[in-house]
Backbone as ProteinMPNN parsed JSONL, in Angstrom:
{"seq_chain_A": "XXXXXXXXXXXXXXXXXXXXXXXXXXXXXXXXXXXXXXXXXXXXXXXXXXXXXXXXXXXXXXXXXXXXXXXXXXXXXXXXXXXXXXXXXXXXXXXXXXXXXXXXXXXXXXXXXXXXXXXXXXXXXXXXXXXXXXXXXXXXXXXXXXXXXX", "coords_chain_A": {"N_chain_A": [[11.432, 35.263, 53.604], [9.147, 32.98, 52.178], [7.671, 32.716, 48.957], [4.87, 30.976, 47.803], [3.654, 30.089, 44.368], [0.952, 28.46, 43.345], [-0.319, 26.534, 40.846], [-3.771, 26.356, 39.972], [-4.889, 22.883, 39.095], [-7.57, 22.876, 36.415], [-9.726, 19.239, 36.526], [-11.438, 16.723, 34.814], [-14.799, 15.819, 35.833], [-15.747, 14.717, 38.997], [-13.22, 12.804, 38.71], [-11.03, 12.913, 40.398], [-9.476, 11.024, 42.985], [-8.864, 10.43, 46.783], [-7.087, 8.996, 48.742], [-6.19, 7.509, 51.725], [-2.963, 6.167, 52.246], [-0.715, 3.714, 54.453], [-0.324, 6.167, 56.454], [-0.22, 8.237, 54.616], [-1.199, 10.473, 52.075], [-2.44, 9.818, 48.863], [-3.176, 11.232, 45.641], [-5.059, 10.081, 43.015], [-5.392, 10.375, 40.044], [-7.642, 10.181, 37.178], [-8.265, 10.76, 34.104], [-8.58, 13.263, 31.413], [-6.679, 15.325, 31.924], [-5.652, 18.833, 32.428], [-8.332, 19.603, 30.799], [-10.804, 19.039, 28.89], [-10.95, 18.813, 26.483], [-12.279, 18.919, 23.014], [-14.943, 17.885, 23.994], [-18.035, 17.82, 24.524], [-20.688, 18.22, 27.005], [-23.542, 16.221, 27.681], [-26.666, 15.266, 29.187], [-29.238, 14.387, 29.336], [-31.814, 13.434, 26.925], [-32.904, 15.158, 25.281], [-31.116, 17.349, 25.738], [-28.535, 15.97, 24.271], [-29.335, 15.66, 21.981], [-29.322, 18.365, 20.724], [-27.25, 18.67, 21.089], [-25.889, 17.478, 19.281], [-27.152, 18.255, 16.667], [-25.846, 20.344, 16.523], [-23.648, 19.218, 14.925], [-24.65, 18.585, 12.471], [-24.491, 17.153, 9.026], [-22.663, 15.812, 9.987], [-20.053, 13.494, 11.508], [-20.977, 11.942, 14.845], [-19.348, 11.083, 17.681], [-20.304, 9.231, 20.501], [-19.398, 8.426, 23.92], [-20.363, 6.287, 26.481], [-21.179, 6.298, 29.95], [-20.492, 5.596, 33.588], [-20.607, 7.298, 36.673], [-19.177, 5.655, 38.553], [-17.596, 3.704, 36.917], [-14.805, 2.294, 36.27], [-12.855, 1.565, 34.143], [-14.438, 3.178, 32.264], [-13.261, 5.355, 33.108], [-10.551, 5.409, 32.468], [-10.633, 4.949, 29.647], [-11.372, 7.404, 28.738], [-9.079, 9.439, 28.248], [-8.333, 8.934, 25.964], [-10.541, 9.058, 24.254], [-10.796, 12.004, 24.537], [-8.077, 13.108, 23.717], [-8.824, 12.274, 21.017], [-10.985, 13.988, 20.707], [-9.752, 16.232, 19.915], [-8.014, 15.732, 18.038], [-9.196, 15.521, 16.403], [-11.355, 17.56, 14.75], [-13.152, 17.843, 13.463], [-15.253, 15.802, 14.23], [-18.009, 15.64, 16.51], [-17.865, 14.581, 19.542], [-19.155, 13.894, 22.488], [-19.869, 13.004, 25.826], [-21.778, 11.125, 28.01], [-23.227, 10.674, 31.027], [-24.885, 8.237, 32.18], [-25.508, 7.818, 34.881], [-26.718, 9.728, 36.312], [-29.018, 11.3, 36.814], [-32.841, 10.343, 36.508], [-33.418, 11.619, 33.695], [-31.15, 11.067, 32.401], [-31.409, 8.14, 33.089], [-33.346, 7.407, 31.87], [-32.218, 7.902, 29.607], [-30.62, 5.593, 28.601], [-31.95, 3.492, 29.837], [-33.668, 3.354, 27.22], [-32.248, 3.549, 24.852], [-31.081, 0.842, 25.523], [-28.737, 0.76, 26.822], [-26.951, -1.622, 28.368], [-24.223, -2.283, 29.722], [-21.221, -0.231, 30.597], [-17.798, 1.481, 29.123], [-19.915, 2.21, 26.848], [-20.182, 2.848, 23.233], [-21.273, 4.598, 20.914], [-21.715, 5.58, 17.596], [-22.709, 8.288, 15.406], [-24.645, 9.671, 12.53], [-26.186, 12.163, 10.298], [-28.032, 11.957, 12.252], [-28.371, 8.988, 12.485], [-27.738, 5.718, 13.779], [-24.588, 4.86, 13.53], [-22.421, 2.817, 14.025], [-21.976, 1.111, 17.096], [-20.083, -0.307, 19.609], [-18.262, -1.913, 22.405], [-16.324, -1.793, 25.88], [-13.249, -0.644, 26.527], [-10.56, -0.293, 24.983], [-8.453, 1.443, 23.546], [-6.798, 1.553, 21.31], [-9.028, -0.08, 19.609], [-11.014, 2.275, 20.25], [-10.105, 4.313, 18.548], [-9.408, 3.064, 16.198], [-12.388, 2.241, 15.436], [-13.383, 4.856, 15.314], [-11.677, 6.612, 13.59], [-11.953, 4.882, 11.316], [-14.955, 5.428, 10.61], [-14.507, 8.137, 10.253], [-12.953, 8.13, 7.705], [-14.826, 6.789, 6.027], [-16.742, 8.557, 5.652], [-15.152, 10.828, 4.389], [-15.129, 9.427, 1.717]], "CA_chain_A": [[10.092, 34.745, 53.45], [9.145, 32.371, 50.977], [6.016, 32.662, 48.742], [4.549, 29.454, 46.656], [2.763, 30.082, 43.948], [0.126, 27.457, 42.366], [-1.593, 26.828, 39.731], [-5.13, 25.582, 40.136], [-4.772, 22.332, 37.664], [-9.311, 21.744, 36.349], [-9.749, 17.671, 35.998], [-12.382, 16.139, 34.143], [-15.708, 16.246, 36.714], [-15.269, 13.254, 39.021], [-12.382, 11.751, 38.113], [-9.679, 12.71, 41.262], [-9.842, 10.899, 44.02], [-7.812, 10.681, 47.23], [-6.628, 7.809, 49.202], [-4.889, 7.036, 52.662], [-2.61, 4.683, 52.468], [0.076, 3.987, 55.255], [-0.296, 7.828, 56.191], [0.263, 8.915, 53.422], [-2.637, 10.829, 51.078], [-2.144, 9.481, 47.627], [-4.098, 11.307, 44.55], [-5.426, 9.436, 42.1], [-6.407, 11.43, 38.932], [-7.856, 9.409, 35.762], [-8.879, 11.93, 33.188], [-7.884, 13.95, 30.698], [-5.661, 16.332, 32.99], [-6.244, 20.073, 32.561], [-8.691, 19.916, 29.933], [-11.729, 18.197, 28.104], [-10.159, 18.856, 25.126], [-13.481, 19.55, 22.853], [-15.792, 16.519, 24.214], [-19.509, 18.339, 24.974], [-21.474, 16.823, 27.46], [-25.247, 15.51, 27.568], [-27.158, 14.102, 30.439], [-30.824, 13.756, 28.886], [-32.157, 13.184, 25.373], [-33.046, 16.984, 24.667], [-29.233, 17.797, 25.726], [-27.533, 15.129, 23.355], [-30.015, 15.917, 20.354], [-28.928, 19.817, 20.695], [-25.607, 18.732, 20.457], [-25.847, 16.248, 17.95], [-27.936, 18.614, 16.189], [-24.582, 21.073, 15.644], [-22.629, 18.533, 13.821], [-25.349, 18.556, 11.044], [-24.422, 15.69, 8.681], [-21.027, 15.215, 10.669], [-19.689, 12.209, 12.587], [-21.194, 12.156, 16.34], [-18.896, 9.824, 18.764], [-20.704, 9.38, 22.201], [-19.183, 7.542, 24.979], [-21.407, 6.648, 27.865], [-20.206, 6.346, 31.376], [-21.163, 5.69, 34.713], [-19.89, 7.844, 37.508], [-18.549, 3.808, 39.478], [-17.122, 2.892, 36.223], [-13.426, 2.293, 36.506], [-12.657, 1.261, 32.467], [-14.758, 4.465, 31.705], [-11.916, 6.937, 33.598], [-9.362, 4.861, 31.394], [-10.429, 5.125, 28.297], [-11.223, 9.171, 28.597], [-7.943, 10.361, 27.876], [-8.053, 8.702, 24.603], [-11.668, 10.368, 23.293], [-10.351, 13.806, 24.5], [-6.963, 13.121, 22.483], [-9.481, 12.004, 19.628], [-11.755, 15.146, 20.202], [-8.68, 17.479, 19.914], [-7.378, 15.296, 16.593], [-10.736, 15.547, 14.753], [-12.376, 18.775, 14.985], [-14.418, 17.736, 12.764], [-15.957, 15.064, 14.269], [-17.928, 15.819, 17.508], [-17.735, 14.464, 20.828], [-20.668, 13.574, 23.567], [-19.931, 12.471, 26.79], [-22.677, 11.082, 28.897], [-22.913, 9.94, 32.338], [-25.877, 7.215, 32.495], [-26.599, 7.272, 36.503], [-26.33, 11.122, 36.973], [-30.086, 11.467, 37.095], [-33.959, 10.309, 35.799], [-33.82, 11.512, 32.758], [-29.896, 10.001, 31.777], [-31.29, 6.653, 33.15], [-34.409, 6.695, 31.225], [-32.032, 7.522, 28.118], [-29.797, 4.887, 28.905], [-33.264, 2.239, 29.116], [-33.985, 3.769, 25.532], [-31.136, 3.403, 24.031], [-30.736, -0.368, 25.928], [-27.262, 0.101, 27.458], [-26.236, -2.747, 29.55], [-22.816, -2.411, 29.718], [-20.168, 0.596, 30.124], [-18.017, 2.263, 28.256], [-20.469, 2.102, 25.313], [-19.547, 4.0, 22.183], [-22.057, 4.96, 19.55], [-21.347, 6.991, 16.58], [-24.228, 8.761, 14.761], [-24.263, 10.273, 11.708], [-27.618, 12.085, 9.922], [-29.216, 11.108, 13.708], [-28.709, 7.685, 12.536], [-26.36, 5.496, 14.629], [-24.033, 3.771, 11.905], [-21.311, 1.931, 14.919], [-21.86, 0.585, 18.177], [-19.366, -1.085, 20.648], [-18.294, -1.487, 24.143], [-14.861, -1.901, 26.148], [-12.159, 0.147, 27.258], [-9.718, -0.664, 24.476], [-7.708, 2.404, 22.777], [-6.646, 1.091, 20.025], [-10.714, -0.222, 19.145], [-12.173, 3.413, 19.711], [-9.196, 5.105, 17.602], [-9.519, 2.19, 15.107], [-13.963, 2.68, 14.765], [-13.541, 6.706, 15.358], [-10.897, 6.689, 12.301], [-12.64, 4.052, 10.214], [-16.156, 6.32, 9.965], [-13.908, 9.154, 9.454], [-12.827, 7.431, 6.604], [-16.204, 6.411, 5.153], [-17.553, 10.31, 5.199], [-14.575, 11.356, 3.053], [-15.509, 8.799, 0.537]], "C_chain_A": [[9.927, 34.216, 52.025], [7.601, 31.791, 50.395], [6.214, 31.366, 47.664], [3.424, 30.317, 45.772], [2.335, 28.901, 43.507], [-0.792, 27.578, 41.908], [-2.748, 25.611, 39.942], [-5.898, 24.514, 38.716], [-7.002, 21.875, 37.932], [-9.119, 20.563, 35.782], [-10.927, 17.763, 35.439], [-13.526, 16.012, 35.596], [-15.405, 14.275, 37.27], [-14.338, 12.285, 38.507], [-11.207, 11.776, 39.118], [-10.299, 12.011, 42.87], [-8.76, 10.648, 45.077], [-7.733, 9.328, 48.436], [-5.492, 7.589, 50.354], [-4.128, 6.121, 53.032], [-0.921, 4.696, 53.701], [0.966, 5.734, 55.414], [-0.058, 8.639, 55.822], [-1.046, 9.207, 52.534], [-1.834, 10.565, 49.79], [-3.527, 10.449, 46.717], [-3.93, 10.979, 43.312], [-6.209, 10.27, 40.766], [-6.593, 10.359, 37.865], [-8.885, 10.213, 35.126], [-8.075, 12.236, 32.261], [-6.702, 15.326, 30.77], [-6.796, 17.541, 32.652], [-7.623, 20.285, 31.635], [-9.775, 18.971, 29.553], [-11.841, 18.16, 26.869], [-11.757, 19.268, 24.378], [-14.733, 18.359, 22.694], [-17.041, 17.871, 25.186], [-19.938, 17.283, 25.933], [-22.936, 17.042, 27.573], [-25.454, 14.791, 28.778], [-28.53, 13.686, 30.391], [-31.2, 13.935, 27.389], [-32.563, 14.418, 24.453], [-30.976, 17.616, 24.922], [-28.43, 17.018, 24.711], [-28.069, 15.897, 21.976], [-29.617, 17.547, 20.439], [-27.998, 19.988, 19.879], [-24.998, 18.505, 19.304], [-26.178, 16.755, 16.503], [-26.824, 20.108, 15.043], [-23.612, 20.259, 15.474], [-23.724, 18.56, 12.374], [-25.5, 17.096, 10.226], [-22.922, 15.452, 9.126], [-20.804, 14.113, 11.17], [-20.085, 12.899, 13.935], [-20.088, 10.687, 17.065], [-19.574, 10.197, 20.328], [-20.005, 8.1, 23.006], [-20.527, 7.775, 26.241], [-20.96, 6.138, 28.969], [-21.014, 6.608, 32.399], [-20.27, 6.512, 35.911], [-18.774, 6.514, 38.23], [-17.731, 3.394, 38.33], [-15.307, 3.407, 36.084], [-12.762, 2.738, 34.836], [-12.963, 2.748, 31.734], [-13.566, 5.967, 31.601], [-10.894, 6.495, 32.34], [-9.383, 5.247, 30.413], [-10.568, 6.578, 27.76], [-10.478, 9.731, 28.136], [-8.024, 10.025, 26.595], [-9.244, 9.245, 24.122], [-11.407, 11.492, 23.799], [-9.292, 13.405, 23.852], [-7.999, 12.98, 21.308], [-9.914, 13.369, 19.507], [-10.625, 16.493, 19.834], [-7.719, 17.123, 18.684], [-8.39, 15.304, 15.706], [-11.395, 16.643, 14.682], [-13.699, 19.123, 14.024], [-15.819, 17.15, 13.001], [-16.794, 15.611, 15.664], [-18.698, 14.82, 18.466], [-18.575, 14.628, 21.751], [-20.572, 12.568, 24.402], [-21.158, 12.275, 27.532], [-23.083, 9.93, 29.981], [-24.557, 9.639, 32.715], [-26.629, 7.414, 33.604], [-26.328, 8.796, 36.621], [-28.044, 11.799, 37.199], [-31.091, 10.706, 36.693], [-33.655, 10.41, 34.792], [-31.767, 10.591, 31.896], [-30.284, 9.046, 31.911], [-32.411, 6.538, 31.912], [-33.979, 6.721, 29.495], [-31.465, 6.294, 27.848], [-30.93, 3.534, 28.778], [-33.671, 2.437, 27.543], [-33.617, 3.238, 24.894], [-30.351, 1.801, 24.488], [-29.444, -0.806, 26.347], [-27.244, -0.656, 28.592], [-25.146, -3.086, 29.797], [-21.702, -0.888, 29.036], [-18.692, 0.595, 30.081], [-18.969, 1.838, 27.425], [-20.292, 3.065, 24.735], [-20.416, 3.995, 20.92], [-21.384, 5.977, 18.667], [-22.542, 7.15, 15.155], [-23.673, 9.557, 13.53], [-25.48, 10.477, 10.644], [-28.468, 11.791, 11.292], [-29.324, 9.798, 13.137], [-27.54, 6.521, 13.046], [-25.649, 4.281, 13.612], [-22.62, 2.715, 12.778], [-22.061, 1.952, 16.175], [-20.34, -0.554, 18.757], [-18.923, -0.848, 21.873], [-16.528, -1.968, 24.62], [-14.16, -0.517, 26.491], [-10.751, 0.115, 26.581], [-9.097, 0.669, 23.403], [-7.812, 2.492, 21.381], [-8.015, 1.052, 19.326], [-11.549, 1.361, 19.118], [-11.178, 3.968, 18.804], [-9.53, 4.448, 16.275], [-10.84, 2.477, 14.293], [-14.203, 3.925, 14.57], [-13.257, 6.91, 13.596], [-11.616, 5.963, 11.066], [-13.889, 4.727, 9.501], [-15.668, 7.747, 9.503], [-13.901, 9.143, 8.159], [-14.275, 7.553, 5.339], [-16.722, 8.088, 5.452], [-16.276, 10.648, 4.329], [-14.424, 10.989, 1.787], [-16.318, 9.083, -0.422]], "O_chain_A": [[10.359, 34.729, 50.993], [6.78, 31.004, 50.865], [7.175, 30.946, 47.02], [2.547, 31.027, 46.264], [3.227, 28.107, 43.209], [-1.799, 28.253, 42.122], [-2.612, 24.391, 40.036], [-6.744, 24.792, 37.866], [-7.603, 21.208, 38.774], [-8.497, 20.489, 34.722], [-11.536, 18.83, 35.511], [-12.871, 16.154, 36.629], [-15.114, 13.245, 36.663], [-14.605, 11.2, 37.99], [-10.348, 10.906, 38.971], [-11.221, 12.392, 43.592], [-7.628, 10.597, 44.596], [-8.827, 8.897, 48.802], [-4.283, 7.505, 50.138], [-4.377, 5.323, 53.936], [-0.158, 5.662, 53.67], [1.985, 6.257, 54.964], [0.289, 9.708, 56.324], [-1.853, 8.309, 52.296], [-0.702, 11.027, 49.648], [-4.692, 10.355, 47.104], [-3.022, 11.347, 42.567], [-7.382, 10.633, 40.685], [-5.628, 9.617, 37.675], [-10.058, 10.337, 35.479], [-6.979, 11.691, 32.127], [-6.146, 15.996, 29.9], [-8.025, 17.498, 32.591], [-8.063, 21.418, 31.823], [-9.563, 17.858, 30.035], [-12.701, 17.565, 26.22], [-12.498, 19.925, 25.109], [-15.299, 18.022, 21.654], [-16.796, 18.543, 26.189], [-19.761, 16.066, 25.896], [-23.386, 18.188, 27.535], [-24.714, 13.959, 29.302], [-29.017, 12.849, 31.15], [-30.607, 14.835, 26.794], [-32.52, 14.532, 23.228], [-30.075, 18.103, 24.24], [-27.474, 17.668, 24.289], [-27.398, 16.533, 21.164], [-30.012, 17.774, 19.295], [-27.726, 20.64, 18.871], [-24.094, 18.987, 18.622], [-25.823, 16.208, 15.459], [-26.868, 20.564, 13.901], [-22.535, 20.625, 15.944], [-23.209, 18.544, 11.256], [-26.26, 16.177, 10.529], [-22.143, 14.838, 8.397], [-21.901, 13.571, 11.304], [-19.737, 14.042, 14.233], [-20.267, 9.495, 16.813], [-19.361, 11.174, 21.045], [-20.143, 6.934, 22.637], [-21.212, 8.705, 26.665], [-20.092, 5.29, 28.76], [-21.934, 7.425, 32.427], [-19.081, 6.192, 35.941], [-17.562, 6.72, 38.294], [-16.936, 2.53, 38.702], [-14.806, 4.512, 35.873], [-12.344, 3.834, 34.463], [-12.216, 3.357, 30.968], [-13.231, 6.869, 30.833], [-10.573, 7.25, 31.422], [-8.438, 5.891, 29.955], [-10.088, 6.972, 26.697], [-10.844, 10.694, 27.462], [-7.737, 10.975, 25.867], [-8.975, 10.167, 23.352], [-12.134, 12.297, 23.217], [-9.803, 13.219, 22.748], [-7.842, 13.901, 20.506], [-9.517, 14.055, 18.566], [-11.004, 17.62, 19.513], [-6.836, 17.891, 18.302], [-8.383, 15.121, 14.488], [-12.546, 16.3, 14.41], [-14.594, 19.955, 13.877], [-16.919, 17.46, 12.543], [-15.949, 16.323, 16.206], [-19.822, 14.359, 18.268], [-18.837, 15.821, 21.906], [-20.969, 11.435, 24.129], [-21.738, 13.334, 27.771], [-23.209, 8.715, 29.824], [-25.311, 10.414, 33.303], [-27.855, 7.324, 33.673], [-25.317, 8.937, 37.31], [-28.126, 12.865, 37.809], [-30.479, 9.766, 36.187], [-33.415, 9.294, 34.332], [-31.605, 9.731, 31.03], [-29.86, 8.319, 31.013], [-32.315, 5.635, 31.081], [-34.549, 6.201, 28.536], [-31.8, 5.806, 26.768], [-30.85, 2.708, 27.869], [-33.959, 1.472, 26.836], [-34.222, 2.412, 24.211], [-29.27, 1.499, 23.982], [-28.974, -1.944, 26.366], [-27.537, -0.229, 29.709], [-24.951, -4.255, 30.131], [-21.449, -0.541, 27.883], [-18.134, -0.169, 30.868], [-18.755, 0.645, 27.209], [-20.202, 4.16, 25.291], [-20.097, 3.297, 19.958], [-20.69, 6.942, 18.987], [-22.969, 6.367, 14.306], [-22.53, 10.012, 13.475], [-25.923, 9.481, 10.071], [-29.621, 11.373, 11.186], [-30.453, 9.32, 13.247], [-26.42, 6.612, 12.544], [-26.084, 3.224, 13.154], [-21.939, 1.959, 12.086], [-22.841, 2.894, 16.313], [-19.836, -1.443, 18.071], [-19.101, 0.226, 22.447], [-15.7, -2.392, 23.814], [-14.76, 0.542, 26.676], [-9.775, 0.404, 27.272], [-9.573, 0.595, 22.27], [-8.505, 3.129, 20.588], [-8.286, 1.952, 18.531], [-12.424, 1.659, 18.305], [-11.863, 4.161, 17.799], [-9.893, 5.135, 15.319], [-10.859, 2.802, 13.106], [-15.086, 4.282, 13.789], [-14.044, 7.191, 12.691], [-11.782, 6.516, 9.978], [-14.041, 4.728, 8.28], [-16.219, 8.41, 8.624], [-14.59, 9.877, 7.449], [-14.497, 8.163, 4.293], [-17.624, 8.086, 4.614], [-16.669, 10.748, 3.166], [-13.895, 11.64, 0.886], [-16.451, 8.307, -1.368]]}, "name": "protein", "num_of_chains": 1, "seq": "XXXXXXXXXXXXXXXXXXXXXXXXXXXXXXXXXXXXXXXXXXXXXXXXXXXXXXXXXXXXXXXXXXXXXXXXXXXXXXXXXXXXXXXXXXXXXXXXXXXXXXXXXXXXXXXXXXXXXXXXXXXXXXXXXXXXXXXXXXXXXXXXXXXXXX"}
């Protein structure tokens, strides 16, 4: 007799999905695998400002993300690698269509287009940009790094 063990790998929330293709189940994971490395998340404007609120005068990076958004899964793995290379800086995921009060931050804050990537600092947002490009959030993450150790 032959026992299996397995280990029960946690994904990122919404991010595996499963797919029949000539009868065959394919799974599709786009995430950060086991882990969320140390990315907080926020889904209304009292939850972000909490968060935001224990970095102090630190760097904030927020990505924002729609549950539908393809680009969004992509670029994930690279702000959890970031949040697990900066521990200084912190990390605020937040998913736009997940209720009322995310949309009405999301009208607030005038996103029309995801990923978007703010980075706050003092509660005052000192970067904006949008895309799905690696290199570009590593490049603006690193760059405000930069400018606080100045």
């Amino acid at each position: 007799m032959t026992t299996r063990t397995t280990s029960k790998a946690v994904y990122a929330p919404k991010m595996t999905r499963t797919r029949r293709v000539n009868n065959r189940t394919l799974v599709i994971r786009a995430g950060a695998g086991e882990t969320d490395g140390n990315v907080k998340f926020a889904n209304n404007k009292a939850e972000f400002e909490a968060v935001s609120a224990t970095a102090g005068a630190g760097l904030v990076a927020v990505q924002i993300s729609t549950k539908t958004c393809g680009p969004c899964k992509v670029i994930y793995p690279t702000f959890v690698g970031l949040s697990n290379e900066l521990p200084k800086v912190t990390f605020v995921k937040i998913m736009g269509d997940t209720d009322l009060e995310s949309r009405a931050l999301m009208k607030e804050w005038g996103v029309r287009v995801v990923p978007l990537f703010f980075l706050f600092r003092n509660g005052e947002k000192v970067g904006e940009w949008s895309g799905a490009k690696a290199d570009v959030l590593r490049e603006n993450v690193l760059a405000a790094c930069n400018a606080d150790e100045k």
